[in-house]
N, C-alpha and C positions, 0 to 999 in steps of 0.2 A: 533422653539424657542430654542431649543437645542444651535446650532452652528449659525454665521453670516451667512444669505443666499448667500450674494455674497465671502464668502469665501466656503462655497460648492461649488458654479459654478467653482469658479477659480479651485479646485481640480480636478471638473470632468470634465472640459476641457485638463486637461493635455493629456487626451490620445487622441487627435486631432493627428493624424500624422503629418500636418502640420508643428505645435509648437514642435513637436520631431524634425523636417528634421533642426528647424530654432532656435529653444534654444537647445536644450539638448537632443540627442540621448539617454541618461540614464533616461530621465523625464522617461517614463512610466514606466522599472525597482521600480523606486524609491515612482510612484504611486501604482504599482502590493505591495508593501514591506508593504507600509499604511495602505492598505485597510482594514483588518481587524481592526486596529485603529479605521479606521473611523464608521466602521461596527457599532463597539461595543458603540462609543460615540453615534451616532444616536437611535440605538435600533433596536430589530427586526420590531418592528409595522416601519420604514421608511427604509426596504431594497428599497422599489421599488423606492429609488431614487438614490440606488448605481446598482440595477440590470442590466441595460444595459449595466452600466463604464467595470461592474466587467467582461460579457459575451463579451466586444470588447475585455480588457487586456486578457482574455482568448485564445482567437484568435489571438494574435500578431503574428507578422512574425519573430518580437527578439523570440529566445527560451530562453533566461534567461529572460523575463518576464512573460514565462509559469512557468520555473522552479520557480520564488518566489512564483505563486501563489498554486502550486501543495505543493511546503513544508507546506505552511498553509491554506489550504483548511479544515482538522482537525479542526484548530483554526475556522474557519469561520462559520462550522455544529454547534459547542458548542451554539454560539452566536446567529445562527439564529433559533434553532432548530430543528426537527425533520420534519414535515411537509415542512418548505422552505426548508430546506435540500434535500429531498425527488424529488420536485419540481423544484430548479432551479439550485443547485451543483451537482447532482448524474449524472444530462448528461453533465459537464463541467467535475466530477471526471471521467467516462468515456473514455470522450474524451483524457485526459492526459496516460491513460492506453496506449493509440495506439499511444504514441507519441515517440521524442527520448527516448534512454534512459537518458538521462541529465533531462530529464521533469520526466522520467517515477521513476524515485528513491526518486521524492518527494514524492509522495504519497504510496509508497512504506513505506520508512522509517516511515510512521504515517499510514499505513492499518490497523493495529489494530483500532487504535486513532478511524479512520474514520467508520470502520465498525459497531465496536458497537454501532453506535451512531443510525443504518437504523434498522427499524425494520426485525423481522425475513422472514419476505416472500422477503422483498428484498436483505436481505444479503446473502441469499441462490443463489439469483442470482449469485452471486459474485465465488462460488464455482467453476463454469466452466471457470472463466477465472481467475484464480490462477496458472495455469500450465503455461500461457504464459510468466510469469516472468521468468519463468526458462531460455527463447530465448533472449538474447539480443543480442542488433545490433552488440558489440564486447565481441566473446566468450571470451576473455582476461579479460574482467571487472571479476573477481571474485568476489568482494563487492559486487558486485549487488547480487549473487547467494547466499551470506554471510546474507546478509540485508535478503534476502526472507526466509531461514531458520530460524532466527530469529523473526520474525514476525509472522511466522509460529508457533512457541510454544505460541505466547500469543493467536494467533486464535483460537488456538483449543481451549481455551471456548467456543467460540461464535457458536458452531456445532456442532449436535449431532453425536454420534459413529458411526451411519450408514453413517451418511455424512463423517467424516472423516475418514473410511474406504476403500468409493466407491472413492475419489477425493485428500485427501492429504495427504494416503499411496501412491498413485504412485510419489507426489512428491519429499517424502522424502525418497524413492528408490533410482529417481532418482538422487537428491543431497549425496546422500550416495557414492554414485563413480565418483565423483565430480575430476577434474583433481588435484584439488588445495587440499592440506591437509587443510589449513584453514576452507574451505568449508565441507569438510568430519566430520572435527571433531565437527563444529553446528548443521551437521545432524545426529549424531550420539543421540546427547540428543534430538533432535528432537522423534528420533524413540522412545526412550524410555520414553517421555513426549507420546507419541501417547500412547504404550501398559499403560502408567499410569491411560491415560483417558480412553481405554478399560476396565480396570478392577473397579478402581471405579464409573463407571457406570452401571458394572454388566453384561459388554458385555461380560462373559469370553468366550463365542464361536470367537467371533472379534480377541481378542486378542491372542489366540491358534494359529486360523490361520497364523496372522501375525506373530506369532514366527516361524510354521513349515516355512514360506517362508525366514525368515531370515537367517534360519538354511540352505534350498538349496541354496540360494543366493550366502551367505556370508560363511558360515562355510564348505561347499563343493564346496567352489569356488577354480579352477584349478589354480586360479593365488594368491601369497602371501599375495598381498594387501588385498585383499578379506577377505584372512582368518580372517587376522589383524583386518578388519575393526568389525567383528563378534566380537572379540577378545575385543576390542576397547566401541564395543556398550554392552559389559556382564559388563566391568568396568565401565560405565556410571550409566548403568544399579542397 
């Protein structure tokens, strides 16, 4: 009773490959962009009548109509909540993890967005595969290593000390000597949002450590950059 029935069907026909090859090669882009439109008009109580559209536009062979639906996949969790989130996005957000990078920086740029939204036994999941951002398919993109430092300071909420310890001190190591200054200097307040949440946590053992390592690292590092970068993270600091 919401929307006209036959103006549903005509939407979720769009993504027929067929009707792509013979109207509109952009149709399904242009459907993947709506969907959460239409999500939100219907309501969560009637996913199960966009769930299959949204799991084919998912699976496209276009990758710009993974990439629109990976930027707002975010927007999608809000609307359907926590349990279908759980259930029928978490193995479509997933799946975009292991995609291009062109697919993989939508969800990226909203992994904050999207994490907090999963309760905590599953967003712990999430912990071991945070490192793989750091690989992408051209080491030249440096946005992309830009984006995950970034994102990376609002996660550390979402994680306790030990976790961000054992998992996302070695990524903000590793983006520490990052080729690109751009990238160096996000992880520089990285590191220092990290020792912040050490210590207002009460971890000051967590936090000691990661200074003596900074100190070998970076402050008796044989090469200048290095020094600098020490140098760089006491001014952030």
């Amino acid at each position: 009773d919401i929307i006209p029935q036959p103006l549903l069907d005509q939407y979720l026909s769009m993504t027929d490959p067929a009707r792509a090859q013979t109207v509109d090669t952009e149709i399904a882009k242009h459907c993947a962009y709506s969907l959460p439109g239409v999500a939100l008009t219907l309501g969560r109580q009637n996913w199960h009548c966009l769930k299959d559209t949204y799991e084919t536009l998912a699976s496209d062979v276009q990758w710009k109509v993974r990439r629109t639906l990976a930027f707002s996949i975010h927007e999608l969790a809000v609307i359907l909540g926590d349990q279908l989130t759980a259930a029928d996005l978490v193995p479509i957000f997933n799946g975009f993890l292991k995609d291009l990078d062109e697919v993989r920086i939508g969800v990226l740029k909203h992994l904050y967005d999207f994490l907090k939204l999963l309760h905590a036994d599953k967003r712990r999941e999430y912990l071991y595969q945070l490192q793989e951002f750091v690989v992408t398919d051209n080491s030249r993109n440096w946005r992309f290593r830009y984006e995950l430092a970034e994102q990376l300071i609002l996660i550390l909420e979402l994680y306790n000390p030990n976790d961000v310890y054992d998992y996302l001190r070695h990524i903000a190591l590793t983006l520490c000597s990052d080729k690109v200054s751009e990238v160096r200097w996000i992880s520089f307040r990285l590191v220092v949002a990290i020792l912040q949440k050490f210590y207002a946590n009460n971890a000051n053992a967590l936090g000691l450590n990661f200074i003596n390592e900074l100190v070998v690292r970076f402050r008796h590092c044989s090469k200048w950059v290095g020094r600098q970068a020490f140098a760089f993270i006491c001014q952030v600091g």
